[in-house]
C-alpha positions, 0 to 999 in steps of 0.5 A, spaced: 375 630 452 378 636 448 382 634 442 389 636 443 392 641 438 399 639 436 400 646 433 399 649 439 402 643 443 409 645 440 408 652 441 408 651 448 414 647 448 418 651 445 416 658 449 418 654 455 424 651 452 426 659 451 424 661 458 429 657 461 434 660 458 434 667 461 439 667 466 434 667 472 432 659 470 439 658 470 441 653 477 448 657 477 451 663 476 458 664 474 463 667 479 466 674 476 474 672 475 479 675 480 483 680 479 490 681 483 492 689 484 496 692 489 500 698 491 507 699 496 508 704 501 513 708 498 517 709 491 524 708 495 527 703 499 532 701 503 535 696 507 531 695 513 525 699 511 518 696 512 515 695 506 506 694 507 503 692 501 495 695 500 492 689 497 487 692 492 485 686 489 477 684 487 473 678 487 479 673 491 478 669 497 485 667 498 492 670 496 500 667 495 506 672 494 511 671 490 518 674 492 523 672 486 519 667 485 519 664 492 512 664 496 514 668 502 506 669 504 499 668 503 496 673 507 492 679 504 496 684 507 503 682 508 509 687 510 517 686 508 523 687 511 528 687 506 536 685 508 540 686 502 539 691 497 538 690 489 533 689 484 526 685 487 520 681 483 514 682 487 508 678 484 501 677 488 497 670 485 490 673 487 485 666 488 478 665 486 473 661 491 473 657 484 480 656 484 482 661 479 489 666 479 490 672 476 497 674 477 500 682 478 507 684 479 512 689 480 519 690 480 522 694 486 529 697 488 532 697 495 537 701 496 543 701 500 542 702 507 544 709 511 545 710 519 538 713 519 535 708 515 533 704 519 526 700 521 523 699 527 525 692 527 532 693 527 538 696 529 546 695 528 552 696 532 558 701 529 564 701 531 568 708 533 574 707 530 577 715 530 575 721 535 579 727 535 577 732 540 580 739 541 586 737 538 587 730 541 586 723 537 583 718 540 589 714 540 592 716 547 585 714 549 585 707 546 579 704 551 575 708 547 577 706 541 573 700 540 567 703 543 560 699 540 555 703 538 548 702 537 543 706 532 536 704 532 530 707 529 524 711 533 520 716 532 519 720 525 526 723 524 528 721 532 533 715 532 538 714 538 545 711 539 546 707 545 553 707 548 557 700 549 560 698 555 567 702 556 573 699 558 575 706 560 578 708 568 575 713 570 577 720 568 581 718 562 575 718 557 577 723 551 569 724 551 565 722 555 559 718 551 552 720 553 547 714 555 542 713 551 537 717 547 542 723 547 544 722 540 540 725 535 540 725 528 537 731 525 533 729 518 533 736 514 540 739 517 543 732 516 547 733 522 549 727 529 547 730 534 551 728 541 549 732 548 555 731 553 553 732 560 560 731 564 565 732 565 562 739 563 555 739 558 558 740 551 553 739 544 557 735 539 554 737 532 556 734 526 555 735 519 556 729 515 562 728 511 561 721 508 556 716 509 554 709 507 552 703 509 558 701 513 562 708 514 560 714 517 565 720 518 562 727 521 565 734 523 564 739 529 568 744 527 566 749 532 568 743 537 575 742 532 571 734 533 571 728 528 567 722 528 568 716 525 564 710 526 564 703 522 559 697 521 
């Protein structure tokens, strides 16, 4: 038997001491921490937009967000329909396998609503409160005053009004109301645009006088036509 050498036996120790300290001796690696991003559809909303949210997000395996401080989803990639308008706090808790949150947040505007802006998981009934036609007031025609109409969102810049259910014996219309789809909203002239076909084809033109979120009045003065509607 060899005589052990104590000098050379410390060494030894103390190299394999040191190799276990690099990191391929360690038994676990540490996760990288998460980190919570995210962008919105659009910089201007409004009442009864969809709002999509891009989850930029890193290293997260589950998500909460907050809305006013109210969890109102945990899925990666929500979307929002706002009903009201005012000033939001939208906040994403992105959550490690491990459990760790990191939280990112914006502040966001949402604006009255138009009678084009619309989403496509919407639509409101107005109410037609004043019509002039060539000199004739609607009131001579008062089956026709409480028509309710309905505006709904389709296509970009293409949105349609749907007649209600008139009251009106036949021949007494002041305006016949087209059916549906022959409404249409002209998004760079800002013009309603309402094709008659009986009782002799008529296009109604108007341009907008005023308009808010319950109140849209528009002028023809080629037709000597006024429209007002209410929500």
């Amino acid at each position: 038997m060899y005589p052990v050498n104590s000098k050379y036996l410390l060494a030894t120790l103390a190299l394999g001491a040191v190799a276990c300290l690099v990191p391929a001796c360690k038994r676990h690696q540490e996760a990288p921490a998460p980190k919570a991003a995210f962008a919105l559809s659009d910089s201007v909303f409004r009442e009864g937009d969809t709002i999509l949210v891009n989850n930029v997000s890193e290293h997260a395996v589950r998500y909460r967000w907050y809305l006013n401080g109210t969890l109102f989803s945990e899925s990666a990639a929500p979307y929002w329909i706002p009903e009201l308008n005012g000033t939001y706090n939208l906040e994403l808790h992105a959550i490690s396998q491990e459990g760790t949150h990191h939280v990112a947040g914006k502040q966001l505007r949402v604006l009255p609503d138009t009678v084009w802006r619309l989403s496509e998981h919407g639509s409101k009934s107005w109410t037609a409160v004043s019509l002039i036609y060539a000199g004739n007031e609607m009131i001579q025609f008062p089956c026709q005053k409480d028509d309710i109409v309905t505006f709904s969102y389709g296509p970009v810049n293409d949105y349609s009004f749907t007649e209600g259910k008139d009251t009106c014996p036949s021949g007494t219309y002041l305006i016949p109301m087209p059916q549906k789809g022959s409404w249409r909203y002209d998004a760079k002239r800002k013009e309603l645009n309402c094709a008659v076909t009986e009782p002799a084809p008529l296009l109604l033109t108007f341009k907008f006088d005023s308009l808010s979120r319950n109140y849209f009045k528009g002028t023809d003065s080629r037709n000597d036509a006024v429209l007002i509607l209410k929500h």
